[in-house]
N, C-alpha and C positions, 0 to 999 in steps of 0.2 A: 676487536671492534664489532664483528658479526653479533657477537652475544651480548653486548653493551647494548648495540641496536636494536636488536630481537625485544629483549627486554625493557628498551624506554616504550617501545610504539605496539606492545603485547596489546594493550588498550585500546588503540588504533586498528588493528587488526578486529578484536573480537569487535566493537562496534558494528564493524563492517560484514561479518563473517557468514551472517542471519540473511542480511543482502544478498551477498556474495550466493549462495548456497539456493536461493528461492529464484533469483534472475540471471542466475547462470552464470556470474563474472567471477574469471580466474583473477588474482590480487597477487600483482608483481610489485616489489620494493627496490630500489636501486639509487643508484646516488646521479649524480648531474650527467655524470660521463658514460650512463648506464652500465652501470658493474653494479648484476645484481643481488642483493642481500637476504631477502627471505620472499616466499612462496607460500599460499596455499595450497591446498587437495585438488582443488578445479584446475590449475596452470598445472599440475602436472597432468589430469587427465585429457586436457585442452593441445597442448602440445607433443606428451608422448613422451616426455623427458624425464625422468626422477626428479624430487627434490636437491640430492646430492650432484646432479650433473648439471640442475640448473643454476646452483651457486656456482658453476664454476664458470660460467657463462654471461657476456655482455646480452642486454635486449635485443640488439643490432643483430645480432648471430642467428635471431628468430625471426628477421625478416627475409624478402629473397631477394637477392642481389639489387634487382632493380628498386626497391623499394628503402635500401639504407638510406641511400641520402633526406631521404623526405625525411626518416627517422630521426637521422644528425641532425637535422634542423629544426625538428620538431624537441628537440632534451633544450636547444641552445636556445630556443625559446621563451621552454618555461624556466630555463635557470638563469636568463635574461631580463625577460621582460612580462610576460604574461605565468599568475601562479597555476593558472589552471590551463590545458589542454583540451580539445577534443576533437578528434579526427578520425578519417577509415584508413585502414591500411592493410597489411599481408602479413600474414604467420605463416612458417614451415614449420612443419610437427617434423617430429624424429623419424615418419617414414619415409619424409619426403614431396609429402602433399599440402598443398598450398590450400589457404582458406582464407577468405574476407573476414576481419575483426574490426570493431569500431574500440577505439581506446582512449577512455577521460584520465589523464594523470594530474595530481593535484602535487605541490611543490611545498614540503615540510623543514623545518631546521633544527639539526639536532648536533649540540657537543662544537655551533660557531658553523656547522659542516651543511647544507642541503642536502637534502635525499626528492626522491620522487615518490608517492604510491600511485599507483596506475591500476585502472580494473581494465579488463578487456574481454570483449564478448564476441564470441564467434556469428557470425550474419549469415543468414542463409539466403541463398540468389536471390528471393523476389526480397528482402528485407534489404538490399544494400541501395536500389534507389530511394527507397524510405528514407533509410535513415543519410545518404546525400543531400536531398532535398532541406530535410529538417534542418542539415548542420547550412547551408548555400542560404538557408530563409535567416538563422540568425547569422549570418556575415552580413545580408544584408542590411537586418536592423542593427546593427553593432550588440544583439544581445549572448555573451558566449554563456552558457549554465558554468554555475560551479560545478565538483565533481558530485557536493551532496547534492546538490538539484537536478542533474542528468541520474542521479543514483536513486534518486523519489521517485521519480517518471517511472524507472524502470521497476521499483518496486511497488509500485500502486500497478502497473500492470500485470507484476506478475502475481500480485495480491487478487488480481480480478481473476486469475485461470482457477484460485483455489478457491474463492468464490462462486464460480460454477459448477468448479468441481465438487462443491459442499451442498450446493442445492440441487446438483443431476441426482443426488442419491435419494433424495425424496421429491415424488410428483408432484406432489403438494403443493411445493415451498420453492419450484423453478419461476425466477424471474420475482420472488419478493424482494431482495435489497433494490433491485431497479423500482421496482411502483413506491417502497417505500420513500426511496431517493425523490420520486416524484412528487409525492405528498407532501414530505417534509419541505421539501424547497418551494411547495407552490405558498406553505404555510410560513414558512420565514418571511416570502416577500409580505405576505398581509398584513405581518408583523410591521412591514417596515427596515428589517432589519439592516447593518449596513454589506456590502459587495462581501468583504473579508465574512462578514459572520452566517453569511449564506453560504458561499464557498465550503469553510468548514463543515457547515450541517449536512451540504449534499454532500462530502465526501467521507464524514462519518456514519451516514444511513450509507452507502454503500459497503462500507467494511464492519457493521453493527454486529452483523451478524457470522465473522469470519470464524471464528473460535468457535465453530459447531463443527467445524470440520474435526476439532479432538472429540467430539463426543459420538460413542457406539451408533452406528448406525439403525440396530435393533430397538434403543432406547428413543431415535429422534425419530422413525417412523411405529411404534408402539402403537397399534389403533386402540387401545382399552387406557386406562388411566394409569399415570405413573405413579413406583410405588414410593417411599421416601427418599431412598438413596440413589434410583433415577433423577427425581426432581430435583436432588441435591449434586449430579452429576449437568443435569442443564444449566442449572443458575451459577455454574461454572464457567460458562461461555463467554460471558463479556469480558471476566478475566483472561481468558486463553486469547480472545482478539483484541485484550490491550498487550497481550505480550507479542501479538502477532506484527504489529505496528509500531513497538517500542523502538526499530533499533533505527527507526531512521527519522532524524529530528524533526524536518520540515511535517511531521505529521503529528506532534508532539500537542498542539494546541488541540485534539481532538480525541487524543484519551481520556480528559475528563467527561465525553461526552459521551462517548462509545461504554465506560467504565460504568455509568450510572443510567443508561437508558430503560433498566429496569427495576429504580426505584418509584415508589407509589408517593403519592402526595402528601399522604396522610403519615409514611413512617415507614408502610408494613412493606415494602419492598427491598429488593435484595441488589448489591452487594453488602451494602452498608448501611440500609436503614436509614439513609437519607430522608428528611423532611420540607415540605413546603419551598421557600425560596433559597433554602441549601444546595436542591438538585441544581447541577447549572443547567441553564435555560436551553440550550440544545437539549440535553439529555430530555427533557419537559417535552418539548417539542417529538424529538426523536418514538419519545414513547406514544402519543399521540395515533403518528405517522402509521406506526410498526405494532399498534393492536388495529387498526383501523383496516390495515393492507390483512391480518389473520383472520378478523371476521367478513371480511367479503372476500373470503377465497375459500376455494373446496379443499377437508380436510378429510381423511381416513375416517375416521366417525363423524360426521357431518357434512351437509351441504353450506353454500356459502350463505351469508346474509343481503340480502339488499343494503343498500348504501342507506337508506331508509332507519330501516332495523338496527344495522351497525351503529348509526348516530344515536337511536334511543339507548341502548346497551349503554354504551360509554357514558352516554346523562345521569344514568343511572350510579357513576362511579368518580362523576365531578366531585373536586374534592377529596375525592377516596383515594382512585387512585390518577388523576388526571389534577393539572392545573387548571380551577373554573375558567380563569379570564382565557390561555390560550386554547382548549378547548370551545369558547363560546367563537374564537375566532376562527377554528375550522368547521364548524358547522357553516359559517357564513360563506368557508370557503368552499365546501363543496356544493351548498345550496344554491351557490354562484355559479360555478360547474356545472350545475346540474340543469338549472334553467336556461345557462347558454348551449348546452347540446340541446336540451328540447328544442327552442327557435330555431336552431341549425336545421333540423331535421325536415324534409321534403314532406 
């Protein structure tokens, strides 16, 4: 039955694995009665137990005494009444030391039979009234996440650590997906745009630029000009951060955007040579944002532009490589901006 199982939810599994691996959640399977069936690499290093010891093992066995019942009543739950789970509770590793985990189990059917998959993430002291709070706020609104939507959360955060961690390595470029996110968003509303298609834009200008983390660091701080097969290693990136955000679907509507945020209007940009109203209109936008945020910021070979300067530059490439119409509307937006700090000003 184990290898019957393994092999229908293999699929199931690798989905999740990309997850799993970047926000730290060990991935336990087991059936209603918690007899568990397959593990990943994190639950064993999580717990301290092999994979072989812990097929031999109920989930209940991995909490500490005082804590089964909550357990038992938490399997009867979701094989009852609610598919999905999410609560804190206690793990005993194989030394014997006790650790706070938060654990989202989601409730699957296979062969007539239910099973469980359960991720579970170890919490460290100041993080367990966080995430109490969070879980105490949706009881009160009646809102529980799925396990994908508690599994977004956790992966857009931990998308943000390699985010930083991609723009600590050059001076430059610390704090561009935030001003970017800024621009873009201030330019969707001028647009008009609706709630949903804002949301998206801001949350693809902050991951635009995540897929720089695969690229040499020698090659993204380079202060002299790159040579072909650099340039042909950067216009890599948008692909590496749409494989970066593939694997978890509530993010799915923003690959097309993140994908082509560096095609040109006219054709000549890259990944696909994308044209005119082919680029989707984020991506349009996105681009906007994300040369706007590179010329008025200090680079290696240059100083920054005035906001001034930067809007002539890009007028210069209306058309080319800009969409004329929402470019004429971020001049108005910064011109906007820009006049209302002057009156602010003492």
């Amino acid at each position: 039955m184990r290898r019957k199982l393994t092999k229908e939810i293999v699929s199931v599994l690798e989905g999740y694995r990309r997850i799993s691996e970047i926000a730290g959640n060990a991935i336990f399977i087991h059936d209603i009665k918690g007899k568990i069936f397959e593990v990943d690499e994190i639950a064993c290093q999580l717990t301290g137990y092999s994979r072989k010891e812990l097929l031999k093992m109920n989930v209940r066995d991995l909490h500490p005494e005082a804590e089964r019942k909550t357990s038992a009543c938490k399997l009867k739950e979701i094989s009852e009444k609610n598919p999905c789970v999410d609560f804190l509770s206690k793990f005993v590793k194989k030394s014997g030391e006790v650790m706070d985990v938060r654990i989202t189990a989601d409730r699957f059917k296979f062969k007539n039979e239910f099973f469980i998959i359960g991720f579970v993430r170890q919490l460290k002291p100041h993080e367990v009234d966080v995430a109490r709070k969070k879980l105490n706020a949706k009881k009160k609104t009646g809102s529980y996440s799925k396990l994908v939507d508690r599994l977004a959360e956790e992966y857009i955060e931990a998308i943000q650590v390699l985010i930083d961690v991609a723009e600590s390595r050059d001076p430059y470029t610390m704090k561009h997906s935030a001003k970017v996110t800024r621009y873009a968003v201030m330019l969707a509303e001028n647009l008009k745009l609706s709630k949903k298609e804002k949301e998206n834009i801001r949350i693809a200008a902050m991951f635009h630029d995540i897929g720089k983390i695969g690229i040499k660091t020698e090659v993204l701080m380079k202060p002299s000009s790159l040579d072909a097969d650099e340039y042909e290693q950067v216009k890599q990136h948008p692909i590496l951060s749409v494989e970066i955000i593939r694997p978890i679907k509530p993010l799915a509507e923003l690959i097309p955007v993140i994908r082509h945020h560096h095609e040109n209007f006219d054709g000549s940009g890259y990944p696909y040579g994308l044209k005119g109203k082919d680029i989707p209109l984020g991506a349009r936008i996105l681009a906007i944002a994300d040369v706007y945020d590179a010329l008025t910021s200090d680079r290696s070979y240059r100083k920054a532009y005035s906001s001034t300067a930067a809007l002539k530059i890009m007028a210069e490439d209306s058309g080319v490589k800009f969409d004329p119409g929402i470019l004429k509307e971020f001049v108005k937006c910064m011109e906007k901006n820009h006049n209302s700090n002057h009156k602010n000003k003492p």
